[in-house]
N, C-alpha and C positions, 0 to 999 in steps of 0.2 A: 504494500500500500504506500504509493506516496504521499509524501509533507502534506501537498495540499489537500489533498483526496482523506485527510484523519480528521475526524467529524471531531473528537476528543480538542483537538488545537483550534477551532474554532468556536467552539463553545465558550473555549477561553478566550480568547482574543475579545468574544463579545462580553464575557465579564468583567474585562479589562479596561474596560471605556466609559469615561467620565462624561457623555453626554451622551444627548439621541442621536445628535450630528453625526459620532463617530463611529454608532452603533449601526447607522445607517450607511455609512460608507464600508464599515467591514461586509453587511449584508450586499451590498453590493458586486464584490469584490467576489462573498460566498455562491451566489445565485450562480455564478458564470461556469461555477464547475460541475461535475458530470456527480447528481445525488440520487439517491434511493430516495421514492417519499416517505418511508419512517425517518428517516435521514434530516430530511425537510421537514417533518411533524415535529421531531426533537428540537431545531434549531429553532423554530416558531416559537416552540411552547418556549423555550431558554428567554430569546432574547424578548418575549414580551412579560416576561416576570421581570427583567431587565430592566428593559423602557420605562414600564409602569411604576419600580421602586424610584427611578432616576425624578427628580425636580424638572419642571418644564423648561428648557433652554433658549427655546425662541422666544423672538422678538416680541412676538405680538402677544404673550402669554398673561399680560399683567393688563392690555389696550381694555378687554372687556373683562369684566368680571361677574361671574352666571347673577350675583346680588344685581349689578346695573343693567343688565341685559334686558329683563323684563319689567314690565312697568306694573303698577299695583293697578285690582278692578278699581277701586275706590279712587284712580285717577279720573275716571271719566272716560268717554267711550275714545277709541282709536282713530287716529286717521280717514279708514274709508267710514267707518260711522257719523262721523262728522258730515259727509260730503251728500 
């Protein structure tokens, strides 16, 4: 079995990564080689226990916040109601 072809060395590589950014470029990198789908089922379930522990690193993560997103009934009625 070669380097790249050892499911074991990639698991870790994606453990190894301190953001999604980089969790997402190793995936990248991983897709391109020749897998079994258990192979692929493993690496899914891995890196999305990953992602999901990891703090959100984009940009845009803090622009909306689900509290401001939605407006209260007790505002009054919406846009097309209005109209």
């Amino acid at each position: 079995m070669s380097e790249a072809a050892n499911l074991s060395n990639w698991l870790e590589r994606v453990s190894r990564c301190g953001a999604r950014k980089q969790v997402f470029a190793v995936l990248d990198e991983f897709r391109k080689q020749e897998w079994t789908d258990e192979e692929c089922s493993q690496m899914a379930k891995h890196y999305i226990r990953i992602v999901t522990s990891m703090a959100d690193d984009s940009a845009d993560a803090d622009a909306v916040k689900p509290d401001d997103a939605g407006g209260n009934e007790a505002d009054g009625p919406v846009w097309y109601e209005k109209m």
